[in-house]
C-alpha positions in Angstrom: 52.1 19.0 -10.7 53.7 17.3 -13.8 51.8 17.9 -17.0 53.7 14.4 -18.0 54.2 10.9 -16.5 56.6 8.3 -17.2 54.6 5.2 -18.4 54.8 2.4 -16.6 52.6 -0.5 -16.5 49.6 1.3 -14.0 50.8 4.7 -12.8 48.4 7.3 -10.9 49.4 10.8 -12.1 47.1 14.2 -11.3 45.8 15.2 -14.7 44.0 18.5 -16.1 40.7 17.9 -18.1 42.7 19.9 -21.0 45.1 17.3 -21.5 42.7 14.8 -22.1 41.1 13.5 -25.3 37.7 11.5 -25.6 38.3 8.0 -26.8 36.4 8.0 -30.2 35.9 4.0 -29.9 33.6 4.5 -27.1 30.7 2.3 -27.2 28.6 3.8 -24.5 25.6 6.0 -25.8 24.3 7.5 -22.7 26.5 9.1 -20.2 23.2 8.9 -17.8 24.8 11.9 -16.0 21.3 12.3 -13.6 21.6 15.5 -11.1 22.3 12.8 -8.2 25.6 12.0 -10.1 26.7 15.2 -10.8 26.3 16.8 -7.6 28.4 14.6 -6.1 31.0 15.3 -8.7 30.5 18.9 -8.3 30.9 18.4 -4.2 33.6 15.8 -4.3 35.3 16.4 -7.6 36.6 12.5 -9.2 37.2 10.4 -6.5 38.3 7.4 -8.6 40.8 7.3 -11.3 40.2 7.7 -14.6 42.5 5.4 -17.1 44.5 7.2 -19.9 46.8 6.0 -22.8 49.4 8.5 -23.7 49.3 10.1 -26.9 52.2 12.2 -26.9 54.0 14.0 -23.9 51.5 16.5 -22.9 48.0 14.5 -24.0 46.4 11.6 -23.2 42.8 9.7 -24.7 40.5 8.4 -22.2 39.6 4.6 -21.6 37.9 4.5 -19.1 35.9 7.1 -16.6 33.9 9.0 -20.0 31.0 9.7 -17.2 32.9 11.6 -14.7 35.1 12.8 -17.4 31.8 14.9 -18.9 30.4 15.2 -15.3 33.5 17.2 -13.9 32.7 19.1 -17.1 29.6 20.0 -16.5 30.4 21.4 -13.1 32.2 24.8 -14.5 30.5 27.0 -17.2 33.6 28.3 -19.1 35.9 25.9 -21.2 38.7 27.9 -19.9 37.5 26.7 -16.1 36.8 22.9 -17.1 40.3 22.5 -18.7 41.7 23.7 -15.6 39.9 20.8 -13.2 42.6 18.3 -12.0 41.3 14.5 -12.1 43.4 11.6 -10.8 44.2 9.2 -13.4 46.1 6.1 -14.3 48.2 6.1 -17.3 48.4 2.6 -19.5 51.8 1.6 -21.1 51.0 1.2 -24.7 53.0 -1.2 -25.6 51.4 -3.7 -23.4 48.2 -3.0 -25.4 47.0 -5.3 -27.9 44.4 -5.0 -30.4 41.0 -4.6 -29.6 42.0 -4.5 -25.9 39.9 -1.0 -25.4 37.0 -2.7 -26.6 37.0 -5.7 -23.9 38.1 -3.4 -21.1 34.9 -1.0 -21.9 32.9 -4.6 -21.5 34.7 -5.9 -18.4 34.2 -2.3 -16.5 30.5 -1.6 -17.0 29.2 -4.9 -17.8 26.7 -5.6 -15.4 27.5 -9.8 -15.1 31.2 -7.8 -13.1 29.5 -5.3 -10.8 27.4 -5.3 -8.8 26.4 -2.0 -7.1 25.4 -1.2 -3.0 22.2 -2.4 -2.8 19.6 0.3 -1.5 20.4 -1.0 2.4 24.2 -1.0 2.0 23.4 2.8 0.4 21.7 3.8 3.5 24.5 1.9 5.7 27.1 4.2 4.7 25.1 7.6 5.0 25.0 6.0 8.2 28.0 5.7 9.2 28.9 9.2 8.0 26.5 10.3 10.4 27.5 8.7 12.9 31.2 9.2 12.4 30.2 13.1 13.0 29.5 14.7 9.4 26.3 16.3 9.4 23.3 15.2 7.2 23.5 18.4 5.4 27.2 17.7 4.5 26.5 13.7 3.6 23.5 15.2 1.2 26.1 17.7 -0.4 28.7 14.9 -1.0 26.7 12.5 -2.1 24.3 14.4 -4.6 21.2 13.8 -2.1 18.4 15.5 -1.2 18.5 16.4 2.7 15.2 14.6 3.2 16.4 11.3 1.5 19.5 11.0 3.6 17.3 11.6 6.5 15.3 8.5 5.5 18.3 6.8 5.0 19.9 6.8 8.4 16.4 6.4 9.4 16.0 3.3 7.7 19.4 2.0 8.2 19.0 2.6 12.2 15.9 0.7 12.2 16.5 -2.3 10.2 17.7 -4.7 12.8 19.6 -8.1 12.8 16.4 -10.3 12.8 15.0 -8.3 9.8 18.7 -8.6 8.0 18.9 -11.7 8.5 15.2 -12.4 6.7 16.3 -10.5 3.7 19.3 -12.5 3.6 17.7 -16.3 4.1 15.0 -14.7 1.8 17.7 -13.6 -0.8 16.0 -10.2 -1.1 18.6 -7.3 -1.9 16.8 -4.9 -4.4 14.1 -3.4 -2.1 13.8 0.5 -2.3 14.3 2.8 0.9 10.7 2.9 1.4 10.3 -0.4 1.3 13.2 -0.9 3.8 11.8 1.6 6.2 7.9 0.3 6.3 10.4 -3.1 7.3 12.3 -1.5 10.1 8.7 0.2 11.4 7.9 -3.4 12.1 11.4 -4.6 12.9 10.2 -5.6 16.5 7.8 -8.1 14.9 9.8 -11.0 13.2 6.2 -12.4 12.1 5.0 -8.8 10.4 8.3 -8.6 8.6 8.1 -12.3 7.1 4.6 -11.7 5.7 5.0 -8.1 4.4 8.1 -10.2 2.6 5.4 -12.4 1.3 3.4 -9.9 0.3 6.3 -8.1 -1.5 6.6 -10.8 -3.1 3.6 -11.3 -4.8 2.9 -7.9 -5.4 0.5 -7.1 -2.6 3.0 -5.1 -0.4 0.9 -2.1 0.1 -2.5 -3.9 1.2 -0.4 -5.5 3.4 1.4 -2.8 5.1 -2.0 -1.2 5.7 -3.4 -4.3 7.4 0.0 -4.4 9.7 -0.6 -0.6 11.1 -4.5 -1.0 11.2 -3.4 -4.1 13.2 -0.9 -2.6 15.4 -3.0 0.2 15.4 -5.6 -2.0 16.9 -4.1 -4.3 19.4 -2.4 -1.2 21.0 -5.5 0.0 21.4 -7.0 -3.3 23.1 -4.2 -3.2 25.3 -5.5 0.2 26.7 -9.4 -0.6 26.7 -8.8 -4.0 28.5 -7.7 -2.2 32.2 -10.4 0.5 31.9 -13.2 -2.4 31.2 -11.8 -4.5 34.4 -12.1 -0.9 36.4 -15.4 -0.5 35.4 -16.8 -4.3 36.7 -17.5 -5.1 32.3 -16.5 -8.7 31.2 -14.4 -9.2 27.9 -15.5 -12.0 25.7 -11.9 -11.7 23.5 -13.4 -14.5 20.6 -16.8 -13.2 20.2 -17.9 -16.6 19.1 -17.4 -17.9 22.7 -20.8 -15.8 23.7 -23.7 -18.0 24.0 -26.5 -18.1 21.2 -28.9 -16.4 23.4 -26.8 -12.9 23.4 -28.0 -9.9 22.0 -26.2 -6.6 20.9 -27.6 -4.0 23.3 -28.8 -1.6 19.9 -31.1 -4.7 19.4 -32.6 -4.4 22.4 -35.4 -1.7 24.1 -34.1 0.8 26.9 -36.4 1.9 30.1 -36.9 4.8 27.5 -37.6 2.6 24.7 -34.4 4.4 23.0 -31.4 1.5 22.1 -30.3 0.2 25.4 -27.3 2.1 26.0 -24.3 0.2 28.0 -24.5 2.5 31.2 -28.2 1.7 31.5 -27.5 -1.9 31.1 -24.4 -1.8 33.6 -26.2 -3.3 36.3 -27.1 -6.5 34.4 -25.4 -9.7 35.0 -25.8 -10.4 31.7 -23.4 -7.4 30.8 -20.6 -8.3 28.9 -18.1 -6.6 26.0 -17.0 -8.1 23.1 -14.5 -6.1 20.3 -16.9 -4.7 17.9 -17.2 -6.5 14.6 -16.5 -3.4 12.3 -14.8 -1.0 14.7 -15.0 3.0 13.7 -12.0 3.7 16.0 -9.5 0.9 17.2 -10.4 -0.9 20.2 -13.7 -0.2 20.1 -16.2 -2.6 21.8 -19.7 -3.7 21.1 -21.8 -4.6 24.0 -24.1 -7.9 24.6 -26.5 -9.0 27.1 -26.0 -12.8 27.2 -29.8 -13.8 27.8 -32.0 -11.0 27.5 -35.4 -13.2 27.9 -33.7 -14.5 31.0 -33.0 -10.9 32.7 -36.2 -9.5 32.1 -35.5 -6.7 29.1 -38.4 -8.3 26.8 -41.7 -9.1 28.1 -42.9 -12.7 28.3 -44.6 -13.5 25.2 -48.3 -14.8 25.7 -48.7 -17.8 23.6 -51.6 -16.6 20.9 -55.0 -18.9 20.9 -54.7 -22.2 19.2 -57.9 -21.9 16.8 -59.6 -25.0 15.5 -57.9 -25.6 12.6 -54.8 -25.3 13.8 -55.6 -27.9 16.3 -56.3 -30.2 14.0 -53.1 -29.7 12.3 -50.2 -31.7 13.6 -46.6 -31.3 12.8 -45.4 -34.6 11.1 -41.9 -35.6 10.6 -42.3 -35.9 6.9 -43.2 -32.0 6.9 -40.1 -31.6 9.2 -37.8 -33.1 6.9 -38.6 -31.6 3.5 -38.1 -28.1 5.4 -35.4 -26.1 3.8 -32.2 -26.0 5.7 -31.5 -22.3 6.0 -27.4 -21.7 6.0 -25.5 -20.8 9.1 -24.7 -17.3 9.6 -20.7 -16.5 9.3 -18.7 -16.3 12.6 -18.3 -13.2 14.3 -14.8 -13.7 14.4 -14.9 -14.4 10.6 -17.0 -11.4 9.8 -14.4 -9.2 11.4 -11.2 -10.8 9.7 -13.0 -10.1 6.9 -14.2 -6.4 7.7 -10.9 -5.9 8.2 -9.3 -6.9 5.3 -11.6 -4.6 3.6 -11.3 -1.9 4.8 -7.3 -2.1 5.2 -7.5 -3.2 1.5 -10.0 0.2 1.1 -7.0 2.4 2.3 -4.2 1.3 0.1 -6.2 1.1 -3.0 -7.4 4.9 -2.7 -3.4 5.9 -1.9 -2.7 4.2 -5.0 -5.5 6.0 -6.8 -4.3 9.2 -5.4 -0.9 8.5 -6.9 -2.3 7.5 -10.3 -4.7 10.5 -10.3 -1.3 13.0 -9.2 0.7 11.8 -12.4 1.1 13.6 -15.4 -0.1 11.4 -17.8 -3.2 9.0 -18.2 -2.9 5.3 -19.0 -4.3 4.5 -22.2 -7.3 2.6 -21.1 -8.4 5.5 -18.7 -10.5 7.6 -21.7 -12.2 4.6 -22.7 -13.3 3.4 -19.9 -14.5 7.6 -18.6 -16.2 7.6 -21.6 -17.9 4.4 -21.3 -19.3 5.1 -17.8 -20.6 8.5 -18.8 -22.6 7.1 -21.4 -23.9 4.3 -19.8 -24.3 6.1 -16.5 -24.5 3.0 -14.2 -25.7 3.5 -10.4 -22.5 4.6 -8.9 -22.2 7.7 -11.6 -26.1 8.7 -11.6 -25.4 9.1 -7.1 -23.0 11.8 -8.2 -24.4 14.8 -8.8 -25.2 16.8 -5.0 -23.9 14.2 -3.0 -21.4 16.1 -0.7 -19.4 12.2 0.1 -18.4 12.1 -3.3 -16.9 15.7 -3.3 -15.3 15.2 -0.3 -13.5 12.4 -1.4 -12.4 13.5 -4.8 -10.7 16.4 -2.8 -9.2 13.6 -1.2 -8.0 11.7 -4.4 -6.7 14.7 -6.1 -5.3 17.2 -3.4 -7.5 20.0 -5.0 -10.3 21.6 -3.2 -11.3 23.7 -6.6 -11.5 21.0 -9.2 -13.6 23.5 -11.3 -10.4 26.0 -11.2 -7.8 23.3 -11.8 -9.2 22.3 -15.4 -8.9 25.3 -16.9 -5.2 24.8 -16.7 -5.3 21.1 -17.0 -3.5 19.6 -20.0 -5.6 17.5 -22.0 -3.6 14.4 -20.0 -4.5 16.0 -16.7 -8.5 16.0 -17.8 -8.9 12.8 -18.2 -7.2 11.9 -14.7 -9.2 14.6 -13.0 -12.4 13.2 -15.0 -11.2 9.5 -14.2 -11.1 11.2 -10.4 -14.9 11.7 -10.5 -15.7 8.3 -11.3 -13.3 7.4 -8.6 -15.0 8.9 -6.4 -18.0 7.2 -7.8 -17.6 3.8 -7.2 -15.3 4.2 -3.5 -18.1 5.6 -2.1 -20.3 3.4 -3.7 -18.1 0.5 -2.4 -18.3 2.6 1.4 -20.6 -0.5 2.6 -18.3 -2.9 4.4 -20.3 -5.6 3.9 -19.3 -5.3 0.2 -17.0 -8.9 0.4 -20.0 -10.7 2.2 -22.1 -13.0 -0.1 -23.8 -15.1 2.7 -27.3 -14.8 3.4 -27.4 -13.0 6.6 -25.7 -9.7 5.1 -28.0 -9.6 2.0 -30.8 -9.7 4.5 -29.7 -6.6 6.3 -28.0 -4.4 3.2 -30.3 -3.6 0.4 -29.1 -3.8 -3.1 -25.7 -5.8 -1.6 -25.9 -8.0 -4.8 -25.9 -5.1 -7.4 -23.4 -2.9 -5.0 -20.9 -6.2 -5.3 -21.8 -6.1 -8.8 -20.3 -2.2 -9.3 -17.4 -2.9 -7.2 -16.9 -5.8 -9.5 -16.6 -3.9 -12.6 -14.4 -1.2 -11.0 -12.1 -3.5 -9.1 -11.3 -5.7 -12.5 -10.9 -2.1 -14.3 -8.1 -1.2 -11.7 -6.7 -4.7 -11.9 -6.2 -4.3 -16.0 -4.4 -0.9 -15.6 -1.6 -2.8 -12.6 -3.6 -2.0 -9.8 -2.6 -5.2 -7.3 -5.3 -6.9 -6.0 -5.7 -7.7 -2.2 -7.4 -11.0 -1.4 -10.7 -9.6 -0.5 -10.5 -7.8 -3.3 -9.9 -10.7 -5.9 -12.8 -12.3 -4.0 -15.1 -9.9 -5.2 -13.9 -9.9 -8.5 -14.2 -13.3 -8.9 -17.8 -13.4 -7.2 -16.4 -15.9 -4.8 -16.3 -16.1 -0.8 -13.3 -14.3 0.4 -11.5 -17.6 1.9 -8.1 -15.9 3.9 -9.5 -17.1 7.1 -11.9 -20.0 6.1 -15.4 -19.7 7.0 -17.8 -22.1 7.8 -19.1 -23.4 3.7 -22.5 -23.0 4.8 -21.7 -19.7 5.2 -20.8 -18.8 1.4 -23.9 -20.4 -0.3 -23.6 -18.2 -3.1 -25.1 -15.1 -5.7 -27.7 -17.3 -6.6 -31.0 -16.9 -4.2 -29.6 -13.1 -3.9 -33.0 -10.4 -4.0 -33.7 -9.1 -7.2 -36.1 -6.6 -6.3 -35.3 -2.9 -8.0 -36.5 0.4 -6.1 -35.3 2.3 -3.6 -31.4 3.6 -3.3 -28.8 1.7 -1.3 -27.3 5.3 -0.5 -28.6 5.1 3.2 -27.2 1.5 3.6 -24.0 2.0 2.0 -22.8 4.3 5.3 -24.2 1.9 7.4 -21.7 -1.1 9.2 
């Protein structure tokens, strides 16, 4: 190698590092050198030139490459051993140089409005192709400065991400989603429908709720797929739209076995009333709920016996005045309404508690958190005064926090740490408080059958709104019930939502019972 170069207008020449001089003009102020950056230096060494101005025959000052000039550097301990590290470089002719030139050419290189860096997808295209040109992911991840695991997601994602989901991001001018974005895309890439609203969603930052809605869906209708053959084997009739059943239909719990138990499905097999319908707020996907379609008609009540007419109700006739100045009572929500909405909740359930399990695992507490701790403590609303014995609540803060000795964990807990871990109590608090489905519901007929609905909406009011101020992103449902207003993403019938108004007021006994229930 030549410790000098002949100056020309642009000439590459191998340099060492202890022939070259930092450029004291340098306007950068952070090098930035993260550990993905200078692994890749210490695997790869400088793969694109530096630019040097000769000072004198044996040393040159730096104009351009400062960040790889300090990150080869950094990759040898001794000063002896990082003087000796060979760098490719071109060397400037100075006397094509005019004043203030270094200054522009430091803009022009890193200003942002002239490059433009791979986009997360183009990343993952090229640990990709390394792969597939036959250089193994442990090699790639040395290279590169990567961790093994996120080149594996990379050449995941990259494999998986089809044309029809390229071309979306492209029509939808969308280029600066992360890898895990990309991947939940190319889990979905078969479904050019999914990917367009999970775009949507992205969009508006509900991306989470809605990726949990797409797998509980998938989830779901691979599940119907299976139940549908093993109902036609066993003789049972499918009602798909549940609101196709006739008025006179009956779930089976409502009704009395030969045993007076429930009447189970088996014992009601025989009836040609039988029929299936997909339940309204399913435990497991593709679960059912069973009907008979006219239980008077087949037999499984006993006639009523009209009751004696007594004198004075004789006399009494029914008038068409009276008839009109009858209150209209509201229309109960569709079943296929109902379980929209159930649905919604519960998918909007799952991503909000993996976003509280994130916020609870940080290291530090948003500002607002020890307020608002505080404030619940002292004022000990419903949700908080449930806590103490009730083995739901500890289950789930195990959950939130990934500890299963919370007691243990605080006496090592920064005072940051306590407040999250005190913030995961009152988590737990209010989720299980919110545990009744029916929680999104204001019409009449779930207020009838869930005690204390209006003052369990009420709780989840105040928490949701709480999680909303510290960037927690609101699903529909969710924004429905903080803004005590019918959840409208599949519109029900208006009679259905008439409103917090006539709600019960009645205080007494606890909700706890009816909170599990569905």
């Amino acid at each position: 190698m030549s410790d000098t170069a002949t100056t020309t207008p642009m000439q590459r020449v191998t340099l060492r590092l202890g022939q070259i001089r930092v450029n004291e003009n340098n306007v950068r102020q952070d090098l930035s050198l993260d550990e993905r950056f200078l692994k890749s230096i210490a695997a790869n060494g400088v793969k694109v030139p530096v630019v040097v101005l000769p000072l004198d025959e044996d040393t040159y000052e730096l104009k351009m490459g400062h960040r790889r000039y300090f990150a080869s550097r950094a990759a040898k301990e001794t000063e002896q051993e990082q003087d000796a590290i060979e760098v490719p470089a071109y060397v400037l002719d100075p006397s094509l140089r005019e004043a203030g030139e270094d200054f522009i050419d430091q803009l022009i290189e890193n200003d942002d409005a002239f490059r433009r860096g791979l986009t997360e997808l183009e990343q993952a295209d090229a640990l990709f192709g390394a792969v597939g040109a036959g250089m193994k992911q442990a090699r790639v991840a040395e290279l590169t400065g990567r961790s093994r695991k996120e080149v594996s997601q990379a050449v995941k994602t990259a494999k998986t991400v089809g044309e029809r989901t390229r071309a979306a991001l492209a029509e939808a001018a969308t280029y600066d989603l992360d890898l895990e974005v990309l991947g939940v895309l190319g889990e979905f890439d078969d479904d050019p429908a999914a990917v367009d609203r999970l775009l949507e969603a992205h969009s508006k930052g509900r991306f989470e709720f809605q990726v949990q809605w797409e797998r509980d869906d998938r989830a779901e209708q691979q599940a119907r797929a299976t139940v549908r053959p093993q109902l036609q084997a066993a003789g049972v009739r499918l009602a798909e739209d549940s609101d196709t059943l006739p008025p006179t239909a009956e779930l089976l719990a409502e009704l009395d076995g030969p045993d007076g138990e429930p009447m189970s499905a088996e014992a009601h097999s025989g009836c040609p009333g039988h029929v299936a319908t997909w339940a309204e707020n399913p435990q497991e996907p593709g679960e059912v709920d069973y009907f008979c379609t006219d239980p008077d008609h087949f037999g499984h009540r006993p006639p009523q016996e009209d009751a004696p007419e007594t004198d004075d109700q004789a006399d009494v006739q029914p008038t068409e005045a009276v008839e009109e100045t009858k209150p209209s009572e509201p229309s109960e929500p569709s079943r296929e309404y109902v379980k929209a909405g159930n649905k919604a909740y519960r998918a909007a359930e799952k991503a909000r508690q993996a976003w509280l399990k994130d916020l609870i695992g940080r290291k530090t507490a948003p500002k607002p958190l020890a307020a608002f701790v505080t404030e619940q403590l002292l004022t000990c609303p419903k949700p908080v005064a449930q806590w103490t014995g009730d083995v739901g609540r500890h289950n789930l803060i195990k959950e939130l926090t990934g500890y299963t000795t919370l007691a243990e964990r605080a006496k090592s807990a920064t005072p940051a740490k306590l407040t999250l871990l005190n913030f995961a109590v009152l988590a737990a608090t209010f989720e299980k408080r919110m545990g009744e489905v029916r929680t999104w519901r204001t019409d009449r007929t779930a207020r009838s059958s869930v005690y204390e609905l209006s003052e369990i909406r009420s709780d989840a009011r105040t928490w949701l709104t709480f999680l909303a101020e510290i960037g927690y992103p609101l699903s529909s449902v969710e924004q429905a019930i903080t803004d005590d207003e019918p959840y409208q993403e599949d519109e029900p019938d208006p009679d259905d939502a008439d409103g917090q108004a006539a709600e019960d007021s009645e205080d007494g006994a606890s909700a706890e019972d009816s909170e599990d229930a569905s």
